[in-house]
N, C-alpha and C positions, 0 to 999 in steps of 0.2 A: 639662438645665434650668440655665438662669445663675445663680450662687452666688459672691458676693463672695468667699468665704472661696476656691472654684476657681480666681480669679479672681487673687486676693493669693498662692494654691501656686505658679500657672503667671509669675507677672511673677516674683514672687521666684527657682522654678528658670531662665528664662528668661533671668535676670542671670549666674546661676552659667555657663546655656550661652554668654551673649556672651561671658563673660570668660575661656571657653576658645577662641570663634573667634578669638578677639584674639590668645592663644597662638600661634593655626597661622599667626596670617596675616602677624605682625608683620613678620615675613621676608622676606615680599613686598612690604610696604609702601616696607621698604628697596630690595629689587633694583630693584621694578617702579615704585613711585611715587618713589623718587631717580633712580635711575640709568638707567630707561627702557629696562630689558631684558626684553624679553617672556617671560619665565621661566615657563614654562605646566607647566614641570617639578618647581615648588616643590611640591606636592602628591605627590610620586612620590618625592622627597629629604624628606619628611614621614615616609613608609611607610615608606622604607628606615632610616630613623632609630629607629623603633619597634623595627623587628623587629633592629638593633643592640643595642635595650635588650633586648629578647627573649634574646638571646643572651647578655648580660650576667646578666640574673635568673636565668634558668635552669640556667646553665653554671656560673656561680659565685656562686648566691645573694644577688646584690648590691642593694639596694632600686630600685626603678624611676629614681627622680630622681638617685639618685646617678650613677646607668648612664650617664643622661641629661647629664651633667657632664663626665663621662671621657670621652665619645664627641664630642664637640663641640669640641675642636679638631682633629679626625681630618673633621668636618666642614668646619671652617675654613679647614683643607688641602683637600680635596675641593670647597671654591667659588671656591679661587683658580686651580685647573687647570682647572672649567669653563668660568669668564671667561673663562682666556687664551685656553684652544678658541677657547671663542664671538667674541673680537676677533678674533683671529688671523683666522679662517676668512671672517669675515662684516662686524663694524661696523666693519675698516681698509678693507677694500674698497669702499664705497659706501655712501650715504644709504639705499639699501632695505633695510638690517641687519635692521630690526626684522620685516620682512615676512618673509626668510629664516630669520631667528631663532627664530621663534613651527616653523616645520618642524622646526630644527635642534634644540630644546626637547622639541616630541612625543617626535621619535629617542629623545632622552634618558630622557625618561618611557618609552618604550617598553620600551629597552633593560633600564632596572632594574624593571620590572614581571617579565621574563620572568625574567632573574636571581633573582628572589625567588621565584618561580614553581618554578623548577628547583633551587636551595635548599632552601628551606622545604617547597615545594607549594602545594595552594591550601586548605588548613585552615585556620582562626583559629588566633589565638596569642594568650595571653595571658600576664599576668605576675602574680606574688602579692606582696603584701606586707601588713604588719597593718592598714594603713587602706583596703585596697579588700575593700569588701562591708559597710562600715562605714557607719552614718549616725549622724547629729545629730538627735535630737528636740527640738524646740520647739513646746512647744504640741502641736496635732494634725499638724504640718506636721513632715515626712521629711527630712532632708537627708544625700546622699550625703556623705560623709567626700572620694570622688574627687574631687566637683567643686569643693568647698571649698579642695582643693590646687591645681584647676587654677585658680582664683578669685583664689586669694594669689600664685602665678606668675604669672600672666598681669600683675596689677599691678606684680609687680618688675620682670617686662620692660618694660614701660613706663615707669616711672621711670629703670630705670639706660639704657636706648635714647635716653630722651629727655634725658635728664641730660648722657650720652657727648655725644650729638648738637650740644647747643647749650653744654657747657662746656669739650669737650677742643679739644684744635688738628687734630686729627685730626677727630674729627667735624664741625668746622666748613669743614674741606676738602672733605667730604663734602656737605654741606652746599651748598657753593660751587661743586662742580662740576655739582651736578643742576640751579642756575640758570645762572653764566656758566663753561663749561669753557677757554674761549677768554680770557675773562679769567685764570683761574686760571694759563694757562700763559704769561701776559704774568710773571707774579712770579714764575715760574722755579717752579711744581711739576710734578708730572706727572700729568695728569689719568688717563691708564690705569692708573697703579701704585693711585692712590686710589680709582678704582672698580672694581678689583680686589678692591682689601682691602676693600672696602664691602661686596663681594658675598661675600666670603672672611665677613664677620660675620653677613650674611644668613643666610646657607648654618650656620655655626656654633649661631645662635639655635634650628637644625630640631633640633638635639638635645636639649635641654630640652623640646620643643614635641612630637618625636616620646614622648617619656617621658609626654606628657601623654596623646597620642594612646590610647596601650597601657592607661593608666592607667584611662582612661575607658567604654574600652570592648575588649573583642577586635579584632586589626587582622586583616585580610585583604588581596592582594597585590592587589590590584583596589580597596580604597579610596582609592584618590588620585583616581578618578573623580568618587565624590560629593564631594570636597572642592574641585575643580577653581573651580565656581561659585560658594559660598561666601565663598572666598581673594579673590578678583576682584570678587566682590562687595564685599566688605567694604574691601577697598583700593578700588576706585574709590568706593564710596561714603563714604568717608571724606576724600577729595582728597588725590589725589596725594602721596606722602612724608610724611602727617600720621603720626605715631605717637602722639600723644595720640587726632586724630581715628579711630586703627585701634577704639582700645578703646571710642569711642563707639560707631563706626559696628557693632562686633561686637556691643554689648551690645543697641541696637535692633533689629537682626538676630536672637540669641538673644530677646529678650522677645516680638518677633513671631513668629516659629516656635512658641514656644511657648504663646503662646495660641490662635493658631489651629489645632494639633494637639489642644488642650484644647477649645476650641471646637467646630471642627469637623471633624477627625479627621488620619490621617497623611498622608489621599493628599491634602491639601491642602499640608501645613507643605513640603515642597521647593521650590514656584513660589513663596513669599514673598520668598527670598533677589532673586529677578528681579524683582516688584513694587515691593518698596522702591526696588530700585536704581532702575530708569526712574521712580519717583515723586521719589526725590533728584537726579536730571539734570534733571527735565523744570521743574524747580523751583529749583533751585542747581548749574549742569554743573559746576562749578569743584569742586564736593563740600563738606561740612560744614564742613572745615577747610582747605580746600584753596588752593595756593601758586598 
């Protein structure tokens, strides 16, 4: 039966879940809506980032976020030797990079699925610390302590992304190469070193993002699957390179999900993420915020 008060649970939790899609996707907003590399792997360097934290809490008792810190420029390193693969191999050699790329991506995704697989296994993992299983009462309404963390992160990533983006010289190199790269290298920069390191900070972002991951829920080696559409979702529907637009387009995302899981149950809430989006194309293709 419809009840305000169900109504005012699910928008409110449904903000907490945008502003953790925002988290996972932010990263791709960068690879994929700046620098237009079909990163379909960014959900698989998600996973493998959790279960880094995993190793981190476990092995040496260290709180999930922090793990999340320490592990991230080990990430950062690990997006700049992707890139190079990925130019090297593919976008020096011809205009159809992105078509090759999106294959070249899977591999990658595959690759560390299995890796984690023959590592770990295929069991959950989970992490502890004193704010997970915790909630917030207000009122008659429950609030996870988790997602409240992932709530408060998610907005710094957005400020300091957006902040780097449009005040440093660096970001704004970044900036400049995802509209004119051919420009950029009339003034003497070098457009591959900058969308290296762009995608070297993408990739770095998945460690705070995968701490979220873990935080939120058990990870298993096979969830980079349901996040796959999500991520893609939420970046296209946000337009291209927005990072302000990532957090919107996540939090419409999470508020819809979660009312029509509250509404009308779970085997509905996954096709939402695909409704929204062809309802935001078919209406604004350029996207919300989009360049």
């Amino acid at each position: 039966m419809f009840s305000l008060d169900l109504l005012r649970d699910a928008v409110v939790l449904g903000v907490l879940l945008g502003c953790f899609y925002a988290a996972v996707s932010i990263g791709l907003s960068i690879s994929f809506g700046l620098l237009d590399v079909p990163h379909v792997a960014h959900p698989a360097f998600l996973v493998l980032a959790s279960y880094g934290v995993y190793l981190c809490n476990d092995q040496y008792d260290i709180d999930p976020l922090l793990a999340g810190l320490l592990i991230s420029p080990v990430f950062f390193l690990l997006g700049l030797v992707t890139y190079r693969l990925y130019y090297e191999t593919f976008e020096r050699r011809g205009s159809d990079a992105a078509v090759r790329g999106i294959a070249f991506f899977f591999g990658v995704a595959f690759i560390i699925e299995v890796l984690i697989i023959l590592q770990f296994g295929v069991d959950q993992r989970s992490v502890t610390a004193s704010y997970i299983g915790k909630a917030w009462r207000v009122g008659d309404l429950r609030i996870p302590i988790r997602q409240l963390v992932a709530f408060a992160v998610a907005l710094a990533l957005t400020v300091s992304l957006s902040t780097y983006l449009s005040k440093t010289f660096m970001g704004r190199a970044i900036r400049a190469v995802a509209q004119d790269e051919e420009g950029l290298r009339l003034m003497g920069a070098n457009p591959v070193r900058i969308k290296q390191f762009a995608f070297g900070i993408a990739t770095a972002v998945l460690g705070i993002a995968g701490a979220l991951l873990i935080i939120v829920a058990p990870v298993e080696p096979t969830l980079d699957r349901v996040y796959i559409g999500r991520t893609f979702c939420v970046v296209v529907m946000a337009g291209l390179g927005s990072i302000t637009g990532t957090l919107i387009a996540a939090i419409i995302l999470g508020v819809s999900e979660s009312i029509v899981l509250t509404m009308f149950g779970a085997s509905w809430a996954p096709a939402i993420s695909f409704a929204l989006l062809l309802g935001v194309l078919a209406v604004r293709p350029q996207g919300l915020l989009g360049r």
